[in-house]
C-alpha positions in Angstrom: 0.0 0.0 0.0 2.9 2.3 0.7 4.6 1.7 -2.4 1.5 2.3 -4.5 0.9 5.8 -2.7 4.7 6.4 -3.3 4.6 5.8 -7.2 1.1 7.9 -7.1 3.1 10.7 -5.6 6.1 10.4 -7.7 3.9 10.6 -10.9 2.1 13.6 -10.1 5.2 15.4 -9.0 7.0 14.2 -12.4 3.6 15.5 -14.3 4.3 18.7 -12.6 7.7 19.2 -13.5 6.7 18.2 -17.5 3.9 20.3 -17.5 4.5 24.1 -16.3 0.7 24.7 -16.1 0.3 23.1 -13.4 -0.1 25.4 -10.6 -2.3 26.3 -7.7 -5.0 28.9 -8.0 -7.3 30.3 -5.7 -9.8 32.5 -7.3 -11.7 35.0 -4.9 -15.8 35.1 -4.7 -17.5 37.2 -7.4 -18.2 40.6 -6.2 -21.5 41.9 -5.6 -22.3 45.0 -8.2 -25.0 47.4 -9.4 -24.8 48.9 -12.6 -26.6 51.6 -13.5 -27.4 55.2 -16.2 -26.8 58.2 -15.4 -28.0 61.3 -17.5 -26.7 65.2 -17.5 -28.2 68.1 -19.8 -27.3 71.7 -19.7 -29.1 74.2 -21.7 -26.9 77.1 -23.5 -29.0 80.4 -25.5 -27.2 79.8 -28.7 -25.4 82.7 -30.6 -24.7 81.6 -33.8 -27.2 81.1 -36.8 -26.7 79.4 -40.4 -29.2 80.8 -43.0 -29.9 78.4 -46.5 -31.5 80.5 -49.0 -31.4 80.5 -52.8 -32.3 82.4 -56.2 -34.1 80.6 -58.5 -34.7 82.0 -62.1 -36.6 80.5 -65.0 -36.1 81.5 -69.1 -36.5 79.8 -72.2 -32.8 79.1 -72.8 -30.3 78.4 -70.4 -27.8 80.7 -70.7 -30.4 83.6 -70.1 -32.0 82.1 -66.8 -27.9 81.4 -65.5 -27.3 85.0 -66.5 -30.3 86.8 -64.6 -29.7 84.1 -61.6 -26.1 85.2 -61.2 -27.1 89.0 -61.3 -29.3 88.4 -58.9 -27.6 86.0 -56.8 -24.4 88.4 -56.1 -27.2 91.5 -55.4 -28.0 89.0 -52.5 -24.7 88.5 -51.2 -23.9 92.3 -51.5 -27.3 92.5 -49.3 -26.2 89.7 -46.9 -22.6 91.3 -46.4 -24.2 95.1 -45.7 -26.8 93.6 -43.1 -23.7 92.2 -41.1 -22.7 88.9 -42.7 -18.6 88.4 -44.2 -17.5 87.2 -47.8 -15.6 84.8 -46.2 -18.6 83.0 -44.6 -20.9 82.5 -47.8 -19.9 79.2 -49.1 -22.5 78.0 -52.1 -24.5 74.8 -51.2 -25.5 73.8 -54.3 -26.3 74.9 -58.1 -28.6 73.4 -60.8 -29.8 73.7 -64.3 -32.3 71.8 -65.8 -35.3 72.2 -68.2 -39.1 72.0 -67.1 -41.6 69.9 -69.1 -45.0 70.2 -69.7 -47.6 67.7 -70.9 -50.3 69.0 -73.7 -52.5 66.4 -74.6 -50.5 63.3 -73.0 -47.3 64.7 -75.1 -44.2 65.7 -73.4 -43.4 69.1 -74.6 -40.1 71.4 -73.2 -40.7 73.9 -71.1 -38.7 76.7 -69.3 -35.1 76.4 -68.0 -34.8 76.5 -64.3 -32.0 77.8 -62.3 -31.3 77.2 -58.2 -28.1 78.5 -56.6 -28.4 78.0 -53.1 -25.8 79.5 -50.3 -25.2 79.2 -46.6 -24.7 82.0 -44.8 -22.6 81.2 -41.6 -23.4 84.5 -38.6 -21.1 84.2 -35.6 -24.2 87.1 -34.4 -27.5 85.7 -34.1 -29.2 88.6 -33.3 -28.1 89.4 -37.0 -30.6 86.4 -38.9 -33.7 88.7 -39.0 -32.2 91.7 -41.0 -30.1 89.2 -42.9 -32.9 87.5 -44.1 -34.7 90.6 -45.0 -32.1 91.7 -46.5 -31.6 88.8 -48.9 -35.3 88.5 -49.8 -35.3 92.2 -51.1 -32.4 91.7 -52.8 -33.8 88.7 -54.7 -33.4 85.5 -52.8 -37.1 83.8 -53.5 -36.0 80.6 -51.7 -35.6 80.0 -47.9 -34.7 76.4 -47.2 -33.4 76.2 -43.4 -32.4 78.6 -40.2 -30.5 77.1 -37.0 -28.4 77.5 -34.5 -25.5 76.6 -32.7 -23.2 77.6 -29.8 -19.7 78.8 -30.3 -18.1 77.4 -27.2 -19.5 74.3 -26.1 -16.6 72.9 -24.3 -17.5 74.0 -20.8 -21.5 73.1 -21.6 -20.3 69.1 -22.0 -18.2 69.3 -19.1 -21.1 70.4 -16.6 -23.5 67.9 -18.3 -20.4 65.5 -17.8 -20.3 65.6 -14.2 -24.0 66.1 -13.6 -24.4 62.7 -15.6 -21.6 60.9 -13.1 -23.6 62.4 -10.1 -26.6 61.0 -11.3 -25.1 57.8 -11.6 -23.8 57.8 -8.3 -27.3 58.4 -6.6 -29.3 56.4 -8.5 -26.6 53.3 -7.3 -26.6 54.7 -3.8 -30.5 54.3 -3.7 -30.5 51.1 -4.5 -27.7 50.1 -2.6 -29.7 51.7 0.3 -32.7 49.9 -0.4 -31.1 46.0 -0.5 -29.5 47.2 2.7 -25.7 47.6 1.3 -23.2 49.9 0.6 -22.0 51.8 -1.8 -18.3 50.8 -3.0 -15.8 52.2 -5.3 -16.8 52.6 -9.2 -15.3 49.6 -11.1 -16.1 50.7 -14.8 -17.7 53.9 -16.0 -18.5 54.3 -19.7 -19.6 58.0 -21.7 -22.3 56.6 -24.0 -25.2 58.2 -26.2 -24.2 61.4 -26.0 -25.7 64.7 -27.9 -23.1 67.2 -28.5 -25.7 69.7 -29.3 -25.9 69.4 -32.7 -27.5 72.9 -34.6 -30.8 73.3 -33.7 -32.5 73.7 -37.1 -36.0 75.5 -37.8 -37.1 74.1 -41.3 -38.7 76.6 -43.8 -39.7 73.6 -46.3 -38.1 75.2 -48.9 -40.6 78.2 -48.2 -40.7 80.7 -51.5 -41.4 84.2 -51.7 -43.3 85.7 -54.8 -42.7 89.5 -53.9 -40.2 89.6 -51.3 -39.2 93.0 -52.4 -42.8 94.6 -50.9 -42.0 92.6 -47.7 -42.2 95.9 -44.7 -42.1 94.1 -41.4 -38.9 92.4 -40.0 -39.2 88.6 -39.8 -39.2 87.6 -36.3 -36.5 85.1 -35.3 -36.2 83.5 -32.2 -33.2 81.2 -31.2 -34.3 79.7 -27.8 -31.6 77.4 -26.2 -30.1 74.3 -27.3 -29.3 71.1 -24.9 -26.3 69.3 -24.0 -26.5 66.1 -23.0 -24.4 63.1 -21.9 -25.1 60.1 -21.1 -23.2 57.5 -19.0 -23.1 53.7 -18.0 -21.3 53.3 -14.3 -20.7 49.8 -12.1 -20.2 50.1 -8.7 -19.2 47.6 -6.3 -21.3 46.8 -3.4 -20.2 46.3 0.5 
């Protein structure tokens, strides 16, 4: 019996020394943990606007409606630049030319030529969208596509929303924690998720056309409100 238990103990130990896996673990119990979402928003007036407009002309040749819609379309941006706005911020969105058809008597028949230039018109001054607006339709923009707005320095907006959405977290785990009768621990992973940098907040004119903008007396009322940052985070904490 004592020789059987001696070559048992002399095979495991040669095993061991063949094998270098073999070694001793032991592994502690799983922790207890509560895992929750926490949310932070901060709302910031915005100061900045981005106007779409455009100039659309129609003519029975092409090269006439391009000709009147580029006469037209730089009396705009003359307008746009004495109401406040900079060269250097009218960047052109997007230009067409195509020819309209009619139908008379189920037959296809050409019609006018049809030209869009659209611009954006980038103000670092809000307040400035009303008379710029005015100012374009009188000038000749019959087209208003878009308004929004944005905020110039966001950085310390998402920063407070930041830690508000950590605090949250940390509440919402030290109710339950309080409710199962534990203790909070320390945070074992926190993860920034779902988050809304405040992109612009847009106000949509459909594309919204003006048939005698040059008659137009009252200012056009623009209001910006405030635009929200939020972020949004995923926290574990362990529980005592």
């Amino acid at each position: 019996m004592k020789k059987t238990s001696l070559i048992l103990a002399l095979g495991t130990a040669l095993l061991c020394f063949v094998s270098t896996s073999c070694i001793m673990r032991q592994y502690p119990a799983s922790k207890r943990t509560v895992s929750v979402r926490g949310t932070g928003s901060i709302p910031v007036e915005a100061d900045r606007a981005i106007i779409v407009l455009s100039v659309i002309t129609t003519a029975k040749d092409a090269g006439t409606a391009a000709s009147q819609n580029a006469d037209k379309m730089n009396k705009v941006q003359d307008a746009v630049i004495a109401a406040g706005g900079s060269r250097e911020n009218i960047s052109t969105e997007n230009y067409t030319i195509y020819q309209e058809y009619d139908y008379v008597k189920d037959r296809r028949v050409p019609g006018e030529y049809r030209v869009s230039n659209q611009i954006k018109v980038y103000l670092k001054d809000k307040s400035l969208a009303s008379t710029v607006i005015d100012a374009a339709i009188k000038a000749g923009a019959n087209s208003l596509s878009s308004l929004s707005f944005s905020v110039s320095n966001p950085e310390l907006a998402i920063k407070q929303a930041r830690t508000l959405a950590v605090q949250n977290a940390q509440e919402a785990a030290n109710l339950i924690a309080g409710t199962t009768g534990s203790e909070l621990g320390k945070v074992l992973k926190i993860d920034e998720v779902n988050n809304d940098y405040a992109a612009p907040m847009a106000k949509m004119y459909g594309n919204t056309m003006y048939e005698s903008a040059a008659t137009a007396d009252s200012e056009t009322p623009v209001q910006s409100g405030k635009i929200n940052f939020t972020v949004t985070v995923n926290a574990t904490f362990e529980l005592k």
